[in-house]
C-alpha positions in Angstrom: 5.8 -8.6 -9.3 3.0 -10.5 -10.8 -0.4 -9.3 -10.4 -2.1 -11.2 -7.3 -6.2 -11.3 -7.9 -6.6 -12.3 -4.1 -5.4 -9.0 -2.4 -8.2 -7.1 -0.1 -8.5 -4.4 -2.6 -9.4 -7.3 -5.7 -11.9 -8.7 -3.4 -13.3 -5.7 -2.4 -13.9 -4.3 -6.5 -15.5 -7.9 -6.8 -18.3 -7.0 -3.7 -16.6 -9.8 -1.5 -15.8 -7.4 1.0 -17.7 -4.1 1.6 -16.1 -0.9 1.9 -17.6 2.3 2.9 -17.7 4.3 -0.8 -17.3 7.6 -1.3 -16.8 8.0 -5.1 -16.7 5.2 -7.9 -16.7 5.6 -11.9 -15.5 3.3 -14.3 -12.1 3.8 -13.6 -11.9 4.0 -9.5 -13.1 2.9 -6.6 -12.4 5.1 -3.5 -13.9 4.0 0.0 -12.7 4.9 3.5 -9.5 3.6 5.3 -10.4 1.1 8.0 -7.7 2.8 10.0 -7.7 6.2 9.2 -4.8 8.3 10.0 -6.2 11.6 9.4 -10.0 13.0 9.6 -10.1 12.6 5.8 -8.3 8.7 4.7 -9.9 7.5 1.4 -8.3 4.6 -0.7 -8.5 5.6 -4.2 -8.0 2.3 -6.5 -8.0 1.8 -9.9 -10.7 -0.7 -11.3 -7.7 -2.9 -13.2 -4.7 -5.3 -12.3 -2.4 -3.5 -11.6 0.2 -3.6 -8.9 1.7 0.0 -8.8 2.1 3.5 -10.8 5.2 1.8 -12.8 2.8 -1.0 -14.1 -0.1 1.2 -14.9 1.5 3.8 -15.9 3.4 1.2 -18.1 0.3 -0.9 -19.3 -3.0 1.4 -19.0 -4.0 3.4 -21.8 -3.6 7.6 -21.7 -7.4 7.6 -20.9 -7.4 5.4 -18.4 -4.8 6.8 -16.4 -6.1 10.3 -16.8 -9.4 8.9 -15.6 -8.1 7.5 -12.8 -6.5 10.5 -11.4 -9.9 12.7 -12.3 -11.1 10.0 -9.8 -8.6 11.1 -7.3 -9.6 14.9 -7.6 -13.4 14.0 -7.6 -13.0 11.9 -4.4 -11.5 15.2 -2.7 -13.9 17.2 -3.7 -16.6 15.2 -2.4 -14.9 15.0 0.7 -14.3 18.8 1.0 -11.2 18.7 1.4 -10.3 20.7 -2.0 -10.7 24.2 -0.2 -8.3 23.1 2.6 -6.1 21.2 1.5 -5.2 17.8 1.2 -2.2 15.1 0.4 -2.1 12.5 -1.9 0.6 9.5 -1.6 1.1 6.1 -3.5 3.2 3.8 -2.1 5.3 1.5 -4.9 7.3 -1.3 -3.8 9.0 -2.4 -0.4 11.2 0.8 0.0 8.3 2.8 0.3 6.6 0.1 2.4 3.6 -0.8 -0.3 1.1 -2.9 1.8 -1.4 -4.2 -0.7 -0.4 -4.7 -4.1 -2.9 -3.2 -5.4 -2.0 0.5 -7.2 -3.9 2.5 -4.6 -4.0 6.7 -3.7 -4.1 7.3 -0.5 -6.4 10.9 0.3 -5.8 12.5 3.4 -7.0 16.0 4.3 -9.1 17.5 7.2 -6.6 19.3 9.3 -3.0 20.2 9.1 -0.5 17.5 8.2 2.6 19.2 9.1 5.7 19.0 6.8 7.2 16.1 4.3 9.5 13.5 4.9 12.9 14.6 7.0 16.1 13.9 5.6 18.2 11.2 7.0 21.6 12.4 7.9 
């Protein structure tokens, strides 16, 4: 899938929508869910074009992508969650039900999240 510069999260690195920041460097961007599903929902988003894990993990340099997820860490720390806990999940592609494609890392934390996925029998 080809990179689309008018998804929510694009417009939103360019100042065309405002987000509520929490953390930014020159590798992320991580602002508060409008629809949180936890106390603690940040969006964490790289500041490049990509469209998932598989293409910046594919394209993006080592540095990049290790700045990136320092981004990730930093964001839960300034959320306090670090102490506590927290959960961190990507969604890539329609089987995992990606809604922006836009690579983003979803932070939630702030009180139990109970167990994983259940297996389908």
């Amino acid at each position: 899938m080809a990179y689309d510069d008018s998804n929510i999260f694009a417009k939103i690195l360019r100042g065309e929508i405002p987000c509520k920041r929490v953390y930014e460097d020159e590798f992320a961007l991580a602002f508060h869910d409008i629809h949180p599903l936890a106390p603690v929902h940040v969006l964490v988003i790289p500041k490049g074009p990509w469209v998932s894990l598989d293409d910046m993990s594919a394209h993006a340099g080592p540095a990049f992508i290790g700045g990136f997820f320092r981004a990730v860490g930093e964001t839960a720390r300034a959320m306090g969650v670090d102490a506590s806990g927290y959960r961190i999940v990507a969604n890539n592609g329609s089987d995992a039900h990606q809604e922006v494609p836009h690579f983003h890392v979803h932070v939630f934390g702030g009180r139990p999240l109970g167990g994983m996925l259940r297996r389908q029998e």
